[in-house]
C-alpha positions in Angstrom: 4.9 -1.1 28.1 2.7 1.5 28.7 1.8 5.1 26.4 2.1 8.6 27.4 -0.6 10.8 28.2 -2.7 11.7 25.2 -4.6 14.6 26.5 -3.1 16.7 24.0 -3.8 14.4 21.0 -0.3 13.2 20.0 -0.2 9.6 19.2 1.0 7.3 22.0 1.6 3.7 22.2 -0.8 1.3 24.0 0.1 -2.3 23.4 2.3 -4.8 21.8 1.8 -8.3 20.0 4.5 -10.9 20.1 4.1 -14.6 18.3 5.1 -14.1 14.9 9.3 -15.9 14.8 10.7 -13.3 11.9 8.9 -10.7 10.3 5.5 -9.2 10.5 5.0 -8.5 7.0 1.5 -7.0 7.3 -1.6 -5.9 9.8 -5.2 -5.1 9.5 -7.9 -3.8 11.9 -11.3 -5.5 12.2 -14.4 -3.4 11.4 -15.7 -4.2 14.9 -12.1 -3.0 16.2 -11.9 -5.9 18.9 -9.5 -8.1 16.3 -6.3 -7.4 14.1 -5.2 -9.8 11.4 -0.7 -10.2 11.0 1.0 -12.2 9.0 4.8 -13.1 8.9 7.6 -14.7 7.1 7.2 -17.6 9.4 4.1 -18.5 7.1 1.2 -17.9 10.2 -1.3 -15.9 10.1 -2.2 -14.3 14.0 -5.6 -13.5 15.1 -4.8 -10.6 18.4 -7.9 -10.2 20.5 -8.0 -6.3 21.8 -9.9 -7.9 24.8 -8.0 -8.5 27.5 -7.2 -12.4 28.5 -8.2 -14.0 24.9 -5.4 -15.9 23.6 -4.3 -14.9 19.7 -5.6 -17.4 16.8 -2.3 -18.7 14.8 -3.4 -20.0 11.4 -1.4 -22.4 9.6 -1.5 -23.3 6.0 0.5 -21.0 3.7 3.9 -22.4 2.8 5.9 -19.7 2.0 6.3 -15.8 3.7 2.6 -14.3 4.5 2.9 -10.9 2.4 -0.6 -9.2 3.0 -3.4 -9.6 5.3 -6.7 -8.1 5.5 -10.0 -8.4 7.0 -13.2 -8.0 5.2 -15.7 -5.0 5.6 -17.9 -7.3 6.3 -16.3 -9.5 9.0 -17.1 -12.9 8.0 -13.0 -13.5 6.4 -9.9 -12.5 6.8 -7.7 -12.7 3.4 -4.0 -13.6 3.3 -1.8 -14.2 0.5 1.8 -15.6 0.4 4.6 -16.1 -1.9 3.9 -20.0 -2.6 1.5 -18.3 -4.8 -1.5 -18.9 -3.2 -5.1 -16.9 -1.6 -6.7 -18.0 1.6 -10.1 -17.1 3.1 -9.9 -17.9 6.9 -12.8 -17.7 9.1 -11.4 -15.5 12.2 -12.2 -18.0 15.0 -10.7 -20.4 16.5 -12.0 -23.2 14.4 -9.7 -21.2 11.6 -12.0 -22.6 8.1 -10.4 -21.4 5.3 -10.7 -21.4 1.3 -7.6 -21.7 -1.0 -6.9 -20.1 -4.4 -3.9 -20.9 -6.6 -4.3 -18.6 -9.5 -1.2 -17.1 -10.0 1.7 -18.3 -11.5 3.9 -16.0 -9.0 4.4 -14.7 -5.0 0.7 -12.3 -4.6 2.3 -9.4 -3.3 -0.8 -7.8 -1.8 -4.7 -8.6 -0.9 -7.9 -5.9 -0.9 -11.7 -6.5 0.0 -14.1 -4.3 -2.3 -16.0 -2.0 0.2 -19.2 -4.7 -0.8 -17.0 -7.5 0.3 -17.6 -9.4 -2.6 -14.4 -9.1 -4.6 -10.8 -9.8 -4.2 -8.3 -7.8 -5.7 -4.5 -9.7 -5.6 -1.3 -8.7 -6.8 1.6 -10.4 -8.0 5.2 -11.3 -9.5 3.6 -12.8 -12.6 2.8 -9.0 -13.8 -0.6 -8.9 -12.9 -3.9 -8.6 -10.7 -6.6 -10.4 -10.6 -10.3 -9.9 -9.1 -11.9 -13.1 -7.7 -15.5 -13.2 -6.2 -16.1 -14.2 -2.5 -16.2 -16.8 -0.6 -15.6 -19.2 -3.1 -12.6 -17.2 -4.7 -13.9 -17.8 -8.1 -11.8 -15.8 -10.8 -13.7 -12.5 -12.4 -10.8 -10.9 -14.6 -7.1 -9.9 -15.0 -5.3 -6.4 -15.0 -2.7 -6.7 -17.5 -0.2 -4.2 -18.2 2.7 -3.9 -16.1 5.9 -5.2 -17.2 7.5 -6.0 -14.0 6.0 -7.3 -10.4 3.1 -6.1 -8.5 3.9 -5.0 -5.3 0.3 -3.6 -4.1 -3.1 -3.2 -5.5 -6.1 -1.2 -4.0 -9.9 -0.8 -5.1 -11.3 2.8 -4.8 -14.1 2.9 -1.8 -16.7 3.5 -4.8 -15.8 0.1 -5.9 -15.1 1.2 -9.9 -11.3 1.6 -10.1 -8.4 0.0 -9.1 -4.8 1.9 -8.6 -1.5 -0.5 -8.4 2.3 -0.2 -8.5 4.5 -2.2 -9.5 8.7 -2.7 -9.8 8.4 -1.3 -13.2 8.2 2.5 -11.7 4.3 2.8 -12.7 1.4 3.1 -10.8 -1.8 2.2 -13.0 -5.4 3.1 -12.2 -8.0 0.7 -13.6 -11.3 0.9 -15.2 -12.9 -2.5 -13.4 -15.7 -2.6 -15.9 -13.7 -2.8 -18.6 -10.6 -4.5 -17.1 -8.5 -1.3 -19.2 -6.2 1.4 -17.7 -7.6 4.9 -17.6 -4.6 6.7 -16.3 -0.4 5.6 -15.8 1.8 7.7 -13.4 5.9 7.7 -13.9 7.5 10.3 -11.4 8.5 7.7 -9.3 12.4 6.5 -9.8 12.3 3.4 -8.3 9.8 0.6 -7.8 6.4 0.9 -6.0 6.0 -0.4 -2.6 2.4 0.8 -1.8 -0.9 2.4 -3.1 -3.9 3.5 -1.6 -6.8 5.3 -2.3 -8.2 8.7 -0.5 -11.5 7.8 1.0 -13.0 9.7 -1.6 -11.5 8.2 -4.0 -10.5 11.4 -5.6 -6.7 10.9 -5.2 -4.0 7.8 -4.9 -1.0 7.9 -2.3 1.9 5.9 -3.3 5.1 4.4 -1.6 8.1 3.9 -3.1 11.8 2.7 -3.1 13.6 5.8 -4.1 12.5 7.2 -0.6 9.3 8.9 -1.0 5.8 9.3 -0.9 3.4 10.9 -3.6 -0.2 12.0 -4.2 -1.9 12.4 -7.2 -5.2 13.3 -8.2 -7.1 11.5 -10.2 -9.3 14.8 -11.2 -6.7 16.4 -12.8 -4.8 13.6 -14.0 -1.5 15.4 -11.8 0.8 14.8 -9.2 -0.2 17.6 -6.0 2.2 16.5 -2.8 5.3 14.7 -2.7 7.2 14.1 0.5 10.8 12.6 0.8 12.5 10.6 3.3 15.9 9.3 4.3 14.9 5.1 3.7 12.3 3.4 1.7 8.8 3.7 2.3 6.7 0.8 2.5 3.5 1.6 2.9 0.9 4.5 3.2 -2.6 4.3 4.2 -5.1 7.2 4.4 -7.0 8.8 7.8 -11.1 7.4 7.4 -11.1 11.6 7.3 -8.9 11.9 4.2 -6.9 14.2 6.6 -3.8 12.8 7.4 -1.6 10.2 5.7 0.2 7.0 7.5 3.1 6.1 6.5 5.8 3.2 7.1 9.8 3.5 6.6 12.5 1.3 6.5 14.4 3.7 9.1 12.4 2.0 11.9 10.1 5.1 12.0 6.3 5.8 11.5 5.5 8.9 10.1 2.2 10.9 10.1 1.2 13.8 7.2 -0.7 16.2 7.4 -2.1 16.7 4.0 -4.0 19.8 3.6 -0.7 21.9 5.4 1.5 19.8 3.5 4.1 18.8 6.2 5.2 15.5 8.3 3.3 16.4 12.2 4.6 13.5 13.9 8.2 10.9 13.1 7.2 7.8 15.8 9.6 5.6 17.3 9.3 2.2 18.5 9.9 -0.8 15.9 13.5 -2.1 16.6 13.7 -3.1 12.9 12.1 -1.7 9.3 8.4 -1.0 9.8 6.5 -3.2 6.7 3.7 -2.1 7.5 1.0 0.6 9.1 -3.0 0.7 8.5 -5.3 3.0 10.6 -8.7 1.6 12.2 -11.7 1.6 10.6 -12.5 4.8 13.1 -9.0 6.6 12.8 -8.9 6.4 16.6 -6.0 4.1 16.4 -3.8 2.5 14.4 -1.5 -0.8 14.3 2.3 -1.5 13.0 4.4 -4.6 12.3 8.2 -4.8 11.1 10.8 -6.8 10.8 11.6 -7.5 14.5 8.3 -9.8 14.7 6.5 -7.0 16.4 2.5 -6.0 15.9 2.4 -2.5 17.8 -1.1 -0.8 18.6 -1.0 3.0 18.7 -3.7 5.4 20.2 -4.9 8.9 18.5 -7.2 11.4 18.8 -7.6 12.4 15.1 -11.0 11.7 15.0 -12.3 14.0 17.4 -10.1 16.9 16.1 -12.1 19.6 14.6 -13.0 19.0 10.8 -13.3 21.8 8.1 -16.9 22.7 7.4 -16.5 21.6 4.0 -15.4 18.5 3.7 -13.0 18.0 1.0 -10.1 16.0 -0.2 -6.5 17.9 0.1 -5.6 20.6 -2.8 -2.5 21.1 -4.2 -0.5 23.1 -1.9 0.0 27.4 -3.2 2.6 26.7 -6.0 1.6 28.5 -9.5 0.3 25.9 -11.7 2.3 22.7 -10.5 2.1 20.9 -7.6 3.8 20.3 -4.4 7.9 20.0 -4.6 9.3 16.8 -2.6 12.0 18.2 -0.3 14.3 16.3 2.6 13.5 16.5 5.9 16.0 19.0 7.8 16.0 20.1 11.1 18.7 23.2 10.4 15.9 24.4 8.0 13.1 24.5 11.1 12.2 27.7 12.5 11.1 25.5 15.4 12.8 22.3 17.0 10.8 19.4 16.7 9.4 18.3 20.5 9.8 14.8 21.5 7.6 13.0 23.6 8.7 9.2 25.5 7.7 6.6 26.8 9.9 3.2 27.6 12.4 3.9 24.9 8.8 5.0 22.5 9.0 7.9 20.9 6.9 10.2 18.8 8.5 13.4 17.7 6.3 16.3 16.8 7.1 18.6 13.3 5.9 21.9 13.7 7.5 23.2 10.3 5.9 23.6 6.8 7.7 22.3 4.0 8.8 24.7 1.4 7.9 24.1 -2.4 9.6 24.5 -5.0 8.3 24.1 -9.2 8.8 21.0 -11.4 7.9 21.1 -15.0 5.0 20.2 -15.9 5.8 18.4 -19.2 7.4 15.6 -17.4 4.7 13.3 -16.5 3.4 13.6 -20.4 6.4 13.4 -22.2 7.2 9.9 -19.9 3.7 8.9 -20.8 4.3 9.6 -24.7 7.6 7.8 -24.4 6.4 4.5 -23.1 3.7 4.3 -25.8 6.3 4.5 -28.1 8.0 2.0 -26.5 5.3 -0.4 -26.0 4.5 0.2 -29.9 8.1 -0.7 -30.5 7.7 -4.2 -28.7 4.7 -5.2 -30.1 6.1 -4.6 -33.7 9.6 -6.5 -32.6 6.8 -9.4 -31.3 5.7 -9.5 -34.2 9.3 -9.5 -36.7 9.9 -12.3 -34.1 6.6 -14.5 -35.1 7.5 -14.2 -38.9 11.2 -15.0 -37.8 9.5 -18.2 -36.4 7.2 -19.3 -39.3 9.7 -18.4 -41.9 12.8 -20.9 -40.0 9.8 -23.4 -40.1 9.1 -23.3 -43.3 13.4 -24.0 -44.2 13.5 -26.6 -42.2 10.2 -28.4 -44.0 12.2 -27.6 -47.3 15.8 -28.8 -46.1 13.6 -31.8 -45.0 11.8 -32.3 -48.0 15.0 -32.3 -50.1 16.7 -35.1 -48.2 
């Protein structure tokens, strides 16, 4: 297959992977941008060389689906992790040395280099996420606090916090020194499928079940920009440029944001199946997808040579008195202008020319769930601990019925 012209900057597609037999669960670009990292739910992990004629590394190890992949800033591993419940360092050559970690109890969900490439953050079913130390994968501490599975975990570029989401509707952002959560977000209504940090590490993006991406700042403590779509989202992933946010959707589609007009620019159409997921290059001159129909897609942009704000900055909350950004559906009777498609061999990428329209939330909401949930979690530890006494207290009866006989 071959892309469309992209003289006038919109995305086009460049070049497909096929090896993975099922889904391609996950994808990640080399620093040097001449290797990206899959893995699927046939329990591989591919190596695709961007130079032509070098045959793809296929590592084998993992005994259950690959969930995450990712390569490490500074190019000497690539990470994995898998629902047999187990980490692996692999050396990205064809010799394919890795290291192995069991340390969770549960499927990890999701893997993440610190920018250093000394630390391993992992998320998982057993409720938590855990930092380990590279190479060796020696365990440095545990997040705990979520009460149900963690689907994804990210560490801030600055290498201090850590932002994850989880099934139970949260997201939590982490203090690493002191293992202890600085901040909890509730708008979402269904479970988390994705977080990432802005480049600046000034705001979180977050994917989500109940159809819908949101951005928060961590600044303010508030939730600017919400954006809503017709499936699940599965993943997001910031521009290096903090511009623009990738996202992937269960609808088959890849959709682009625009986060400083607050609008969807591009809807891009090619995976046969749900897209799991979509990360940008380290230069944001590309980017690469995988889905459920086995397929690892490279893309071409030209974001990075689009003309930057003096002022470099990361994305305000769009013009609504004292609240953020309202989440609205895409519609195209709403459009003052029809979206423009653009196709090549049954690939698509549809440009949005429209602003979305906002609309006010309360404000209360996110601080009234908060208070809620610590009343809640005050309730559980004091039912823990009726429970306990409820133990020692039918111990104690049956040593005294025992005694008497």
């Amino acid at each position: 297959m071959t892309g469309v012209d992209v003289s006038n900057g919109d995305p086009c597609f460049t070049r497909n992977f096929r090896g993975h037999k099922g889904s391609a669960n996950a994808v990640s670009f080399s620093k040097s941008l001449d290797q990206i990292a899959s893995g699927g739910s046939d329990k591989t992990v591919m190596i695709w060389h961007l130079k032509p004629k070098l045959r793809a590394f296929k590592f084998i190890g993992h005994r259950n689906h690959v969930t995450d992949v990712c390569f490490s800033p500074t190019e000497n591993w690539v990470a994995s992790c898998s629902k047999d419940c187990t980490i692996r360092l692999w050396k990205p050559t064809a010799m394919g040395e890795q290291q192995e970690n069991k340390g969770h109890t549960a499927p990890v969900r999701s893997i993440n280099f610190s920018p250093d490439g000394r630390t391993l953050l992992s998320s998982s079913d057993d409720k938590t996420c855990k930092l380990w130390s590279v190479p060796m994968l020696k365990f440095k501490a545990t997040l705990k606090g979520h009460i149900h599975w963690v689907r994804s975990a990210n560490l801030s570029s600055d290498g201090v916090l850590a932002a994850s989401g989880s099934d139970d509707k949260t997201i939590r952002i982490w203090d690493l020194k002191t293992q202890s959560t600085l901040k909890t977000f509730y708008e979402h209504s269904e479970g988390i499928t994705g977080v990432r940090f802005h480049p600046e590490s000034t705001l979180v993006a977050s994917s989500s079940f109940d159809q819908s991406i949101k951005l928060w700042d961590l600044r303010s403590g508030k939730l600017i920009q919400s954006y809503d779509g017709d499936a699940s989202c599965s993943s997001v992933d910031f521009h290096p440029n903090g511009q623009y946010l990738l996202s992937s959707w269960d609808d088959m589609n890849i959709r682009i944001w625009d986060l400083r007009e607050g609008r969807e620019i591009y809807t891009i159409e090619g995976h046969e199946k749900s897209v799991q997921c979509a990360r940008w290059s380290p230069t944001g001159r590309s980017f690469v997808s995988s889905g459920d129909d086995g397929m690892v897609m490279l893309w071409k942009t030209e974001f990075a040579s689009r003309p930057t704000p003096v002022e470099h900055e990361a994305p305000q909350p769009l013009p609504v008195p004292k609240s953020f950004t309202a989440s609205r559906k895409r519609t195209p009777e709403n459009s003052k202008q029809a979206p423009t498609s653009i196709s090549s061999n049954q690939v698509n990428v549809i440009c949005t020319n429209t602003p979305q329209q906002n609309q006010q939330i309360p404000e209360a909401f996110s601080s009234a769930m908060e208070d809620i949930l610590e009343q809640l979690n005050l309730i559980t530890q004091s039912l823990q601990c009726f429970e306990n006494r409820l133990t020692i207290l039918g111990q104690r009866v049956t040593e005294l019925e025992a005694k008497k006989t």
